[in-house]
C-alpha positions as CSV (number, residue, x, y, z in Angstrom):
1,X,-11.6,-6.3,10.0
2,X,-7.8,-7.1,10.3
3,X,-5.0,-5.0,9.1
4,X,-1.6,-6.8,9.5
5,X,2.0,-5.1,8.6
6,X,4.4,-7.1,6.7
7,X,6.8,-5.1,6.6
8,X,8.2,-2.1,3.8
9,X,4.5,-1.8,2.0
10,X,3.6,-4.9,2.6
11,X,0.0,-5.2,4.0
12,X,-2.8,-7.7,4.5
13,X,-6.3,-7.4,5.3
14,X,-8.7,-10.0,6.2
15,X,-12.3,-9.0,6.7
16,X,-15.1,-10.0,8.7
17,X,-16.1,-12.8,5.9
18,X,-12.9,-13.6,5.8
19,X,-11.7,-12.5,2.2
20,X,-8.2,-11.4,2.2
21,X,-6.0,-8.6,0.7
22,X,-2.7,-8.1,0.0
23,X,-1.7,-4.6,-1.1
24,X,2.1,-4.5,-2.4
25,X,3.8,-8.5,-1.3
26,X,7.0,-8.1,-1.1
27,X,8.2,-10.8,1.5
28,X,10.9,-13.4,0.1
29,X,13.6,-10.9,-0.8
30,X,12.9,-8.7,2.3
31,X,14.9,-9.0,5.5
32,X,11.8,-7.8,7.6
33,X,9.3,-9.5,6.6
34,X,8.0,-12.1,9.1
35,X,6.5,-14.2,6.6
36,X,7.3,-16.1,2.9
37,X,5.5,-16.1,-0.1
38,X,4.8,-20.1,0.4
39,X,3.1,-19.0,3.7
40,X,0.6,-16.7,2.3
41,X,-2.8,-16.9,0.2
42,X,-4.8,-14.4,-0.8
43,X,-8.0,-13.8,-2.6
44,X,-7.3,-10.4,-3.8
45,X,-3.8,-8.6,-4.6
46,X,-3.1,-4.8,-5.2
47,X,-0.3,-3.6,-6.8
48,X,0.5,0.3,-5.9
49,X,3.5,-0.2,-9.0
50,X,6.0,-2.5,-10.7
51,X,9.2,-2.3,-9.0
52,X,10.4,-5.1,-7.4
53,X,9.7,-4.2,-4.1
54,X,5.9,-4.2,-4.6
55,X,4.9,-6.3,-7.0
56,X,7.4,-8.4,-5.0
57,X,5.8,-11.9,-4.8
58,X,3.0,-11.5,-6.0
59,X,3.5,-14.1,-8.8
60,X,4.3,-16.5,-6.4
61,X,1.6,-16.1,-3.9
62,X,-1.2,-16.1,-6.7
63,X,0.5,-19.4,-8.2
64,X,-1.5,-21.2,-4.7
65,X,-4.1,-19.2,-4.4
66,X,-7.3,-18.2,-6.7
67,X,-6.1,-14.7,-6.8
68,X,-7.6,-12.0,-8.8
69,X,-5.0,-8.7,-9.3
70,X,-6.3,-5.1,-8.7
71,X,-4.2,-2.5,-10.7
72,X,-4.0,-0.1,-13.3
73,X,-4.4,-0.3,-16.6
74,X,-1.2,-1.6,-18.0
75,X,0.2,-3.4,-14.9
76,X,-3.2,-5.5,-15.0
77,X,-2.6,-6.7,-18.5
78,X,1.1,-7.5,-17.5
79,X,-0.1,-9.6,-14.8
80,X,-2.7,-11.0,-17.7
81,X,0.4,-12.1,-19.8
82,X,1.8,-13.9,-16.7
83,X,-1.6,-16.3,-16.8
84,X,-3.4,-14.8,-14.0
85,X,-6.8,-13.1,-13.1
86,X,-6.4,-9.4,-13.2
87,X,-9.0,-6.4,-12.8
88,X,-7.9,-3.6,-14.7
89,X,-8.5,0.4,-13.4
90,X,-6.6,3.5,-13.5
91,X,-6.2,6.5,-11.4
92,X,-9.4,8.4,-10.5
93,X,-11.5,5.1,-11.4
94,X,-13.5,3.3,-8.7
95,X,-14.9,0.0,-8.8
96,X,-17.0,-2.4,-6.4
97,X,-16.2,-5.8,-5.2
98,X,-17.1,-8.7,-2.9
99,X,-15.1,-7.0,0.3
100,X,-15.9,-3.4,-0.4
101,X,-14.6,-0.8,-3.1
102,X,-11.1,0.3,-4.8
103,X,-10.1,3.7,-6.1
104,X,-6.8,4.8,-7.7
105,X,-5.1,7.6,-6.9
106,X,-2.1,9.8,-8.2
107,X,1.2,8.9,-6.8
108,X,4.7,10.7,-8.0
109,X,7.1,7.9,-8.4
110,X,7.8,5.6,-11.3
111,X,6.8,2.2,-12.2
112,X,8.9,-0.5,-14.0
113,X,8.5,-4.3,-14.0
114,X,11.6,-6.3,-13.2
115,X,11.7,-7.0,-16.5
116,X,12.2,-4.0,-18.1
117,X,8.9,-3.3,-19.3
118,X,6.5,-0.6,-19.3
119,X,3.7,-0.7,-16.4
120,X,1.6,2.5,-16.8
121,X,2.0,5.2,-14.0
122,X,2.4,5.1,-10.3
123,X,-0.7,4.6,-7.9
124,X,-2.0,4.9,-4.5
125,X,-5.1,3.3,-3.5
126,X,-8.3,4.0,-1.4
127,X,-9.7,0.8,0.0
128,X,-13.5,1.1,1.3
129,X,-14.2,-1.8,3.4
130,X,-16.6,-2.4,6.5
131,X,-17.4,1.1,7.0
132,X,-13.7,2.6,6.8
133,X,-11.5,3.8,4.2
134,X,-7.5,3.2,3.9
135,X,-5.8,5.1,1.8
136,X,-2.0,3.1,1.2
137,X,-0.5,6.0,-0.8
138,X,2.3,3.9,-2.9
139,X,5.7,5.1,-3.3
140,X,5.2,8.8,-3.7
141,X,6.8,12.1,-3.2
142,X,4.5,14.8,-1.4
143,X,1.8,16.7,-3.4
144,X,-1.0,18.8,-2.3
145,X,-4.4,16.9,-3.8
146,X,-3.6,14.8,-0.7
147,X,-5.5,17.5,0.5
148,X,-8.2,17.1,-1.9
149,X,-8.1,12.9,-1.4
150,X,-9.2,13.6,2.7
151,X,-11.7,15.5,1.9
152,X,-13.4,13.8,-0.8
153,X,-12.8,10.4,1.0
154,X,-12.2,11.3,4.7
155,X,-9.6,8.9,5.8
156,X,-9.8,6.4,8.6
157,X,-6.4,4.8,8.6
158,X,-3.2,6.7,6.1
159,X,-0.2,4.5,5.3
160,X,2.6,6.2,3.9
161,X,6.0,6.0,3.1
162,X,8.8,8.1,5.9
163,X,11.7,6.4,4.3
164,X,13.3,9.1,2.0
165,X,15.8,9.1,-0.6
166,X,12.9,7.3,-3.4
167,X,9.6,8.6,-1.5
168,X,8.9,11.1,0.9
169,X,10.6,11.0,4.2
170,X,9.8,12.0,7.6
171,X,9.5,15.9,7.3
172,X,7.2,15.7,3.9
173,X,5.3,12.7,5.2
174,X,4.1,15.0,8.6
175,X,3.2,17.7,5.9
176,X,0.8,14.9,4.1
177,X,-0.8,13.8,7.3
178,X,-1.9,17.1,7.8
179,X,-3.0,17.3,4.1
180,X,-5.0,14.6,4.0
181,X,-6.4,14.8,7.9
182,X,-6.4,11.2,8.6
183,X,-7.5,9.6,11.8
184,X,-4.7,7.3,12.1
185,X,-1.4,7.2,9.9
186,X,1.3,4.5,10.3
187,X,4.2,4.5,8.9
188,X,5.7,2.1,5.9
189,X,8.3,1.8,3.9
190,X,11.4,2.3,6.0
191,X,14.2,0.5,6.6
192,X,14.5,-2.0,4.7
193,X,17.4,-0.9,3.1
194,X,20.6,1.1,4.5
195,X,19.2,4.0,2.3
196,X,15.8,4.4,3.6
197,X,16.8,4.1,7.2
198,X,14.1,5.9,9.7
199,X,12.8,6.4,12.8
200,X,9.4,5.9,13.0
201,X,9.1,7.3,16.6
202,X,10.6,10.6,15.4
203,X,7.9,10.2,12.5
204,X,5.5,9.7,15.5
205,X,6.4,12.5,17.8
206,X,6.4,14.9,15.0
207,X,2.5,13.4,14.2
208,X,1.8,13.8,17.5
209,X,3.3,17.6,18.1
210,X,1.0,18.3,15.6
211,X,-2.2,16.8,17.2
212,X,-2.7,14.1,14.6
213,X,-2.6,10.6,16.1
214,X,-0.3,7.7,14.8
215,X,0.2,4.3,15.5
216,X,3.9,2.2,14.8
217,X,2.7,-1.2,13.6
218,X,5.7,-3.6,14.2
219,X,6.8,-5.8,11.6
220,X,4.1,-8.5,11.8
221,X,1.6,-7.3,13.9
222,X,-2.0,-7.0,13.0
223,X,-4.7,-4.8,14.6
224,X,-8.3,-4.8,14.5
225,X,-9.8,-1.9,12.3
């Protein structure tokens, strides 16, 4: 299995029989991204939340591709409205597919479609596939069932947000690492934007003072999982 970074919460993976994943595509209106929307097909998209940033291009990439949505409740049935395949869920649900298995989690943020309208709450996501679990925590602020989510679902690879100022930044994001007892984090969501401007080597030094291990995907890059 492949796990590629593109960039803010942008993430793909492509498994050994070749299905691919997008989790949160947003790539057209992002400076880092190393990729377009035209550029990219997917068979399966998950949306963490509505804002912008996440939902992104997803639209656009499921327009060229036979794309089924993975989200909750409310943000399924929006993207229903739009004309496409959706599987709806919510938080605490589970649910098996043709690459492995999805579970919601809580996330404290917000979630609004461009739009205006009303997308149900916040998520992150626990992604089961090919023996190992990824746990892509949406936008969120810290909270302590992190604690609870590693050891219910011991995670191999933690993606979380350092960025600050709308989600945790670097000194909460140490504090869920060692919540949720990962065996790899990396770091997402950071700049992007002047006012989530990080380091992600301080992010990783601090990871690292603390015995955890962490690995810095570069905009782009993809690693086998």
């Amino acid at each position: 299995m492949k796990l590629k970074y593109l960039s803010h919460s942008a993430f793909q993976i492509t498994t050994e029989n070749g299905k691919v994943i997008l989790i949160d595509p947003f790539l057209d209106g992002n400076p880092n991204s190393p990729v377009k929307s035209k550029d990219v097909k997917a068979d399966y998209i998950v949306v963490t939340h509505a804002h912008g940033d996440h939902l992104g291009d997803a639209f656009n990439i499921a327009k060229h591709s036979k794309t089924t949505f993975i989200c909750v409740n409310e943000l399924a049935n929006y993207c229903k409205e739009k004309g496409f395949n959706a599987h709806n869920m919510h938080i605490g649900g589970q649910h098996s597919f043709d690459f492995g298995t999805v579970k919601f989690t809580i996330a404290h943020h917000g979630s609004q479609t461009p739009d205006n309208k009303y997308a149900g709450e916040p998520a992150g996501v626990i992604l089961s596939i090919e023996g190992k679990n990824i746990y892509h925590t949406g936008d969120t602020g810290l909270f302590y069932d992190m604690k609870l989510i590693g050891e219910m679902n011991p995670i191999d690879y933690m993606l979380l947000p350092i960025g600050d100022n709308f989600t945790m930044g670097i000194t909460d994001a140490v504090k869920a690492v060692e919540l949720a007892n990962p065996k790899v984090c990396i770091p997402m969501h950071y700049n992007t934007f002047p006012v989530i401007e990080a380091d992600p080597e301080e992010f990783k030094q601090k990871i690292e003072a603390a015995g955890q291990k962490c690995y810095v995907m570069k905009f782009g890059e993809e690693i086998i999982i």
